[in-house]
TORTISE-116265 format. One record per atom (N, C-alpha, C, O): residue in three letters; x, y, z. Coordinates in steps of 0.02 Angstrom, whole numbers, plus 50000, padded with zeros to 5 digits. Example, Ala and Ser with C-alpha at 12.3 -4.5 7.8 and 13.67 -1.06 7.14 Angstrom:
<sites>
Ala506604971650390Ala506154977550390Ala506604983550390Ala507124983450423Ser506424988850354Ser506844994750357Ser506455000250394Ser506705005750402
</sites>
This chain:
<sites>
Unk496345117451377Unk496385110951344Unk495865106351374Unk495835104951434Unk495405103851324Unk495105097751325Unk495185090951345Unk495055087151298Unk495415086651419Unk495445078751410Unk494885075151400Unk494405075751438Unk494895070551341Unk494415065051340Unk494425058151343Unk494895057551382Unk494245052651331Unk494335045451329Unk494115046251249Unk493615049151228Unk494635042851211Unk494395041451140Unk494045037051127Unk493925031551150Unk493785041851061Unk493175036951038Unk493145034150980Unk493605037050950Unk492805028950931Unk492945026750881Unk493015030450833Unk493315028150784Unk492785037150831Unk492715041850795Unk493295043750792Unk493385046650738Unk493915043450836Unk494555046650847Unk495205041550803Unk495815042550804Unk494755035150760Unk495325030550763Unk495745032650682Unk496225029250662Unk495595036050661Unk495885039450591Unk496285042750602Unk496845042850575Unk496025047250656Unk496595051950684Unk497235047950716Unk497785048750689Unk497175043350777Unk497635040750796Unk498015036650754Unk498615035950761Unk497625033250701Unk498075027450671Unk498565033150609Unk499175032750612Unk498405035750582Unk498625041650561Unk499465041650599Unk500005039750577Unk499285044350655Unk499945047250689Unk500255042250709Unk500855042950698Unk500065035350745Unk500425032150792Unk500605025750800Unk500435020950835Unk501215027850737Unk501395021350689Unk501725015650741Unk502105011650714Unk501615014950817Unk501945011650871Unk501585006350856Unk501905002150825Unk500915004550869Unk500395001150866Unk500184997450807Unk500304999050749Unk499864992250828Unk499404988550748Unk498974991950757Unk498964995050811Unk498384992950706Unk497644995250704Unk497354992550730Unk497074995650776Unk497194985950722Unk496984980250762Unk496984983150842Unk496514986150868Unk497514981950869Unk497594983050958Unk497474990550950Unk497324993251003Unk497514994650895Unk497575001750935Unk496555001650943Unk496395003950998Unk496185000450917Unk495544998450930Unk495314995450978Unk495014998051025Unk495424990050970Unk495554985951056Unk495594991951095Unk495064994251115Unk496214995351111Unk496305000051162Unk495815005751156Unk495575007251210Unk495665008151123Unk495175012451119Unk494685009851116Unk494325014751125Unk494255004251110Unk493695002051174Unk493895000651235Unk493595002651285Unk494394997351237Unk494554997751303Unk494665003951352Unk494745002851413Unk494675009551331Unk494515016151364Unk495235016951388Unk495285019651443Unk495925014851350Unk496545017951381Unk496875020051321Unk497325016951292Unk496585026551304Unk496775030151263Unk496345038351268Unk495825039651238Unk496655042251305Unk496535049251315Unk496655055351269Unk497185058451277Unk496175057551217Unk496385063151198Unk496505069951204Unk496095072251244Unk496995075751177Unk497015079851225Unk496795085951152Unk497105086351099Unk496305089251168Unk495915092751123Unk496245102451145Unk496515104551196Unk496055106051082Unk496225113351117Unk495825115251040Unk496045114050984Unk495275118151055Unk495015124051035Unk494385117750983Unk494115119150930Unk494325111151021Unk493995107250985Unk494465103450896Unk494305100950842Unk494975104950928Unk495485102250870Unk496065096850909Unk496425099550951Unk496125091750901Unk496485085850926Unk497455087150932Unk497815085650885Unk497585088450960Unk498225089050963Unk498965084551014Unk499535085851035Unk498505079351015Unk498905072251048Unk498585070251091Unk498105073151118Unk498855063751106Unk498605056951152Unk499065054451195Unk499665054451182Unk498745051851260Unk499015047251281Unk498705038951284Unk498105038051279Unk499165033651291Unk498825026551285Unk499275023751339Unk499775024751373Unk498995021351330Unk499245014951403Unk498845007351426Unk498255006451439Unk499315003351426Unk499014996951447Unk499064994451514Unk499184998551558Unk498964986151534Unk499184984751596Unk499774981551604Unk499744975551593Unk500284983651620Unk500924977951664Unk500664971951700Unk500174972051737Unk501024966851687Unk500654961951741Unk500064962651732Unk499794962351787Unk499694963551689Unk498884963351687Unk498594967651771Unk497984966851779Unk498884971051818Unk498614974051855Unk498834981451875Unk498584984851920Unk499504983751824Unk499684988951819Unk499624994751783Unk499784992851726Unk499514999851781Unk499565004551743Unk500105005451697Unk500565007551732Unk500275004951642Unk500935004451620Unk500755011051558Unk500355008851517Unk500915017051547Unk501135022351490Unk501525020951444Unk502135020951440Unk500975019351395Unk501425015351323Unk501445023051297Unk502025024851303Unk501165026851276Unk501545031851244Unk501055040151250Unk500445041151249Unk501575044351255Unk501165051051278Unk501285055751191Unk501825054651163Unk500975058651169Unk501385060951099Unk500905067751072Unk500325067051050Unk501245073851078Unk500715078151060Unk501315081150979Unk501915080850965Unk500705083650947Unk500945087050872Unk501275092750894Unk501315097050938Unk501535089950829Unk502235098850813Unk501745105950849Unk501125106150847Unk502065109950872Unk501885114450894Unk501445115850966Unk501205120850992Unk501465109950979Unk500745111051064Unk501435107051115Unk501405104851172Unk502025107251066Unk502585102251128Unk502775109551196Unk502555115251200Unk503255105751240Unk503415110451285Unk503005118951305Unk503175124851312Unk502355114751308Unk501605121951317Unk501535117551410Unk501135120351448Unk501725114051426Unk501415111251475Unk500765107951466Unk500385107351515Unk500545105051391Unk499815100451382Unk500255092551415Unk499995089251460Unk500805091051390Unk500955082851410Unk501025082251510Unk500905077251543Unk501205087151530Unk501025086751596Unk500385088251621Unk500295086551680Unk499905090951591Unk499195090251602Unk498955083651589Unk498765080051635Unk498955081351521Unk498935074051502Unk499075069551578Unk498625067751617Unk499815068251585Unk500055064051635Unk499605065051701Unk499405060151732Unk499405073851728Unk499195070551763Unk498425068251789Unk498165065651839Unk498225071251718Unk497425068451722Unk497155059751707Unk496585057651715Unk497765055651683Unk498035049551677Unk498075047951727Unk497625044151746Unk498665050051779Unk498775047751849Unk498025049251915Unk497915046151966Unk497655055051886Unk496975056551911Unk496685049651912Unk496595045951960Unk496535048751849Unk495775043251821Unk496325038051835Unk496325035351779Unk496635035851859Unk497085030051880Unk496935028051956Unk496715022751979Unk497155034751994Unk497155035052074Unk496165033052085Unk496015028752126Unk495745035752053Unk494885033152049Unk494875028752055Unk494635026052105Unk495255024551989Unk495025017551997Unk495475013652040Unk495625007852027Unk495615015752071Unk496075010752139Unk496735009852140Unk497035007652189Unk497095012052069Unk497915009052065Unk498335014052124Unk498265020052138Unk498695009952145Unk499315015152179Unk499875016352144Unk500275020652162Unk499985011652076Unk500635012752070Unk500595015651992Unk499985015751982Unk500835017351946Unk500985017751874Unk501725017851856Unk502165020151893Unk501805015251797Unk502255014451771Unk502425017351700Unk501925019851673Unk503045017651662Unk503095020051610Unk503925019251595Unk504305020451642Unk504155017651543Unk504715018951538Unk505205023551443Unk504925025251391Unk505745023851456Unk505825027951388Unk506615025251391Unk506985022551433Unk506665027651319Unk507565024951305Unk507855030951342Unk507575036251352Unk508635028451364Unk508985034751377Unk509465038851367Unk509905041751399Unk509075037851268Unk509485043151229Unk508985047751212Unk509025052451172Unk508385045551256Unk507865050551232Unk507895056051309Unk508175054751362Unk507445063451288Unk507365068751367Unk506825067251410Unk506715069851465Unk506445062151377Unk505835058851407Unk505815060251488Unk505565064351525Unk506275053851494Unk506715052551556Unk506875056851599Unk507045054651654Unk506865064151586Unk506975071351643Unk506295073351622Unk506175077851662Unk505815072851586Unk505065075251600Unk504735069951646Unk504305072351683Unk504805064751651Unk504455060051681Unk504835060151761Unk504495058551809Unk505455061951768Unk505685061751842Unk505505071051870Unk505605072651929Unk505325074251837Unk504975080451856Unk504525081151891Unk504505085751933Unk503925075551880Unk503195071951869Unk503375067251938Unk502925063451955Unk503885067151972Unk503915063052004Unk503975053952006Unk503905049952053Unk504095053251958Unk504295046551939Unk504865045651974Unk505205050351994Unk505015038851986Unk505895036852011Unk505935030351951Unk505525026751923Unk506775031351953Unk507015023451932Unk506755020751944Unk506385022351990Unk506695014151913Unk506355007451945Unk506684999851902Unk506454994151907Unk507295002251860Unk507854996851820Unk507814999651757Unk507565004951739Unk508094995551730Unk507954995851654Unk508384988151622Unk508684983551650Unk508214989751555Unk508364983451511Unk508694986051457Unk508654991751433Unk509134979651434Unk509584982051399Unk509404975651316Unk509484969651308Unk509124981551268Unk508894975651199Unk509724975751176Unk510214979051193Unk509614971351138Unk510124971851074Unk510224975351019Unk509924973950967Unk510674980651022Unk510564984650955Unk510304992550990Unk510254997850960Unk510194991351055Unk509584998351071Unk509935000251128Unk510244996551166Unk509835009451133Unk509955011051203Unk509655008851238Unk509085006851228Unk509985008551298Unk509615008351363Unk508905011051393Unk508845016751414Unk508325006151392Unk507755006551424Unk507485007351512Unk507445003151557Unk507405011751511Unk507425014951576Unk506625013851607Unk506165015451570Unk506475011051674Unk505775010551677Unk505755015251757Unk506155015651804Unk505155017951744Unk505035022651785Unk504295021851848Unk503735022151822Unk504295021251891Unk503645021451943Unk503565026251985Unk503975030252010Unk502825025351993Unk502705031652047Unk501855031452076Unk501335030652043Unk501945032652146Unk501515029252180Unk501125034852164Unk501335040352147Unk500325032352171Unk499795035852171Unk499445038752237Unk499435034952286Unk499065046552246Unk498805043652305Unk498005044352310Unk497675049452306Unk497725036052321Unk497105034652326Unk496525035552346Unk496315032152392Unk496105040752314Unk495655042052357Unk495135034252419Unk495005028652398Unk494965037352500Unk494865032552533Unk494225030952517Unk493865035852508Unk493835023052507Unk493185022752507Unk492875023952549Unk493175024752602Unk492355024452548Unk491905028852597Unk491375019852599Unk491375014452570Unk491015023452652Unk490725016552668Unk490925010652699Unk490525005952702
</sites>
């Protein structure tokens, strides 16, 4: 499997699938370079995106691969070539969270995530948020 940083060329494909988002911001994010695609045999078969928490966090808005490439081990490659190009640019921490009526929640504590609270909407299960420290490569110099 292929990871890349998406490109404008990718935004048909994503808006296509990833009815979470406006078009508007899902562009935004894909110049903004937090949106990773995960390719196999030169054919696109899911993304990850992510913004900032607090404007200084890593936060995993959504990991999502197509019917048939699920439970292959590509979304734990994804995560951790995410948490890779994360630990580069300096973050220690990332974040992510999922409802917990979803199995999300036991793939992401696999990955090493812990609790970290959750929130409770109206109308919605329980939102579960998840962190997990990075470790940073040291600068040199």
């Amino acid at each position: 499997m292929e990871i890349r940083r998406a490109q404008a060329e990718d935004f048909a494909f994503l808006s296509q699938h990833d009815a979470h988002i406006a078009p508007d911001e899902l562009e935004a994010q894909i110049e903004r370079g937090r949106v990773l695609i995960a390719q196999e045999g030169g054919r696109r078969i899911g993304w990850l995106r992510w913004n900032l928490f607090w404007d200084n966090t890593p936060f995993l808005n959504l990991l999502f691969l197509l019917e048939g490439f699920r439970q292959k081990g590509y979304g734990r490659q994804l995560m951790q070539e995410w948490e890779r190009r994360m630990a580069a640019q300096g973050f220690r921490l990332v974040m992510t969270s999922t409802l917990s009526s979803e199995q999300a929640q036991h793939f992401y504590r696999a990955l090493g995530y812990r609790d970290a609270g959750s929130l409770l909407l109206e109308g919605e299960p329980l939102e579960i948020f998840f962190t997990k420290r990075l470790d940073v490569p040291e600068k040199k110099g």
